[in-house]
N, C-alpha and C positions, 0 to 999 in steps of 0.2 A: 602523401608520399608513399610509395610502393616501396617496403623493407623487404622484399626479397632479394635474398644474397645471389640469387644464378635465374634471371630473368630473361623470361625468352628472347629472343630476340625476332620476332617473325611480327607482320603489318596485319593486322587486322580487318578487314573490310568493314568500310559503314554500313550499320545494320546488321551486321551479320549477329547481335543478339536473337534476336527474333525469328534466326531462317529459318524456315523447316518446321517451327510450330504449331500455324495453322494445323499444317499437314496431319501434323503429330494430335492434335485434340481432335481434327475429324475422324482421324482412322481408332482412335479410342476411342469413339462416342459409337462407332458400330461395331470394337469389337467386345465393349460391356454387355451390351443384350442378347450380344452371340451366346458369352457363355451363359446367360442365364437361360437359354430355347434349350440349351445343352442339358445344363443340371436342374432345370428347375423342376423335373417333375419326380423326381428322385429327392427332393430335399423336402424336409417339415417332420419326420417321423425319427430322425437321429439325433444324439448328443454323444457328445464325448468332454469328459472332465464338468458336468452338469450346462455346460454349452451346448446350443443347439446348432444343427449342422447347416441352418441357414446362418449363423453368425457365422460360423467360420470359415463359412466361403466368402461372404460380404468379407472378411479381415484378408481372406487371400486372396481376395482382389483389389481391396484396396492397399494393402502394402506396397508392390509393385506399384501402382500409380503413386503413390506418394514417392517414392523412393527415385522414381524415375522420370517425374516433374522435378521434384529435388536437384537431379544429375545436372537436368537441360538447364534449370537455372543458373545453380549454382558454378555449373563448368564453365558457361555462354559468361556469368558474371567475370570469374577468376579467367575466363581468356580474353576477353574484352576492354576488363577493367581494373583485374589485378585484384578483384576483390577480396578475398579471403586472406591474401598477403599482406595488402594494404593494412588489415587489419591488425592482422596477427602475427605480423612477418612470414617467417618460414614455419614455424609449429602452425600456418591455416592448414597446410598439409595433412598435418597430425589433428585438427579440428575438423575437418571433411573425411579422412577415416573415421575418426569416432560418429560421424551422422550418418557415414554409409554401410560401415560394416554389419552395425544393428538390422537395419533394412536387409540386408542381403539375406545375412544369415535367417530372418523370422518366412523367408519367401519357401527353402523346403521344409522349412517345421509347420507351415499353416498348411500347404500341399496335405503333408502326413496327417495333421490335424482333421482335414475335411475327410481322409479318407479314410480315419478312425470313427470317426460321427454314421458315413455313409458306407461303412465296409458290405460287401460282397454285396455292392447294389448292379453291379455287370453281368450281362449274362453269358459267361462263359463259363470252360472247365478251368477249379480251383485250382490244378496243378499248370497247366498253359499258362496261365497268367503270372505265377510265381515262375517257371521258367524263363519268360520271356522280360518280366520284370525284373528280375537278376541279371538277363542280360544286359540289361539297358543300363545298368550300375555301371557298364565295365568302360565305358568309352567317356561317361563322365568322370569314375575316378582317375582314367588315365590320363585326362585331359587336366586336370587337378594337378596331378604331379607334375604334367610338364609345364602349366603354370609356372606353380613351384622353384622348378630345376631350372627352366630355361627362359622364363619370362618377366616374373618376380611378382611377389603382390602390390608392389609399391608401383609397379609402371604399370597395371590390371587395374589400380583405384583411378589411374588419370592422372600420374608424375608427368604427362607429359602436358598436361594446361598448365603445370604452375614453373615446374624447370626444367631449364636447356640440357641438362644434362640427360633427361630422356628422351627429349623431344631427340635428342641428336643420336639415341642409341640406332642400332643396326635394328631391320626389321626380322623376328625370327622364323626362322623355317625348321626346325627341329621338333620331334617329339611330336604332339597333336597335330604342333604349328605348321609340317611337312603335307598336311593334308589339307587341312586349311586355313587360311591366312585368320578366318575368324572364329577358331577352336571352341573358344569360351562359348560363344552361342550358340555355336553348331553342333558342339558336344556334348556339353557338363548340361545344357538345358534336358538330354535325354534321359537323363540322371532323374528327372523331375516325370516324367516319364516312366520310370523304372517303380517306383513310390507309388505311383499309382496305380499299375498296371498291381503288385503286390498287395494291394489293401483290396483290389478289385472293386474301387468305385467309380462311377459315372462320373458324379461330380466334381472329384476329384482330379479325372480327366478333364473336362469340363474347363478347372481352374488351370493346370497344365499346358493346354491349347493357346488359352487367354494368354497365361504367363510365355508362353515363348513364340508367341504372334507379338505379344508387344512387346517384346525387346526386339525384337528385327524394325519395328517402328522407332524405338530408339534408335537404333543402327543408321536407318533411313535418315530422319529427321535430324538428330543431332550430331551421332559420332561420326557419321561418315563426311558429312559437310566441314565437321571439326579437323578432321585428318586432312581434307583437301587444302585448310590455312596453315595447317604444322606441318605437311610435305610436299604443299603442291601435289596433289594428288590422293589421290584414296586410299587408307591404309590396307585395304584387302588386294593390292595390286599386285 
């Protein structure tokens, strides 16, 4: 019995667990050894915090896949099958932030991580990089706020696989949102960007690239197919 008190109300397609996953494990599997042609000949000579800067890229890249195998399941289960309510009632909610926020938050502290291990392995001027790395802060923490202000973190975790009440909110257009319908990736990822370009490492970059290629494979493979059964259509329309 599904104890969710505001249950969606939208038909599910048969199968639709499964869509888009192939997809999703092919376009991973070429773009792990991308970034390792990237960083790999810049790493073995680094540590930071008595780690060595080959772990800490192996950890920031595998976090993002963890995290983001986790999503596809875990969302595909809870829009499918009600799973995490079923369980938990309505605190599944509050149980799937507590497994995702950890994941989120470890994705720019591994970034900063590798590029403390591999710092000034880029060959540019020290001061270009910190400018341009500073910039790239500005359009992720604005995009932060308007998060924040106008979109909420509660419908940003996926309020709208478990209840109607976000499935049903308005789609927003302010703030980031005014630019583009999918802010979060298109912006805060540049952020990740900015960390790197700052510490001036390769592999760092390297991890960055991987990290925000495969959230656009998220995008493809699960969120966007998911948006097509919560509005009939694509949420970036």
């Amino acid at each position: 019995m599904n104890r969710n008190s505001d249950p969606l109300t939208v038909t599910v397609p048969v199968g639709h667990m499964w869509h888009g996953q192939v997809r999703h494990l092919l376009m991973l599997g070429a773009l792990l050894p991308g970034a390792w042609m990237i960083a790999g000949n810049h790493l073995g000579d680094g540590t930071w915090l008595g780690i060595t800067d080959r772990s800490w890229f192996f950890a920031a890249l595998g976090v993002p896949v963890i995290q983001q195998i986790t999503v596809a399941l875990l969302w595909r289960a809870q829009l499918c099958y009600g799973l995490l309510t079923r369980l938990f009632g309505d605190a599944g909610f509050i149980v799937w932030g507590v497994i995702f926020f950890p994941l989120l938050i470890l994705r720019p502290l591994l970034v900063m991580a590798v590029g403390l291990a591999d710092t000034n392995s880029l060959a540019a001027h020290g001061l270009t990089l910190t400018v341009v790395g500073a910039l790239f802060l500005v359009p992720a923490l604005w995009t932060m706020h308007s998060v924040k202000k106008y979109f909420g973190f509660a419908r940003a975790l996926g309020g709208d696989h478990f209840f109607e009440r976000y499935r049903a909110m308005p789609m927003v257009r302010e703030g980031a949102f005014k630019y583009s319908a999918n802010a979060m990736y298109s912006f805060v990822f540049i952020g990740l960007w900015g960390i790197a370009l700052l510490l001036g490492s390769q592999a760092a970059l390297a991890v960055v690239l991987f990290q925000h290629a495969y959230i656009w494979v998220h995008w493809y493979c699960t969120e966007q197919p998911d948006g097509v059964v919560l509005y009939g259509r694509s949420p970036d329309q």
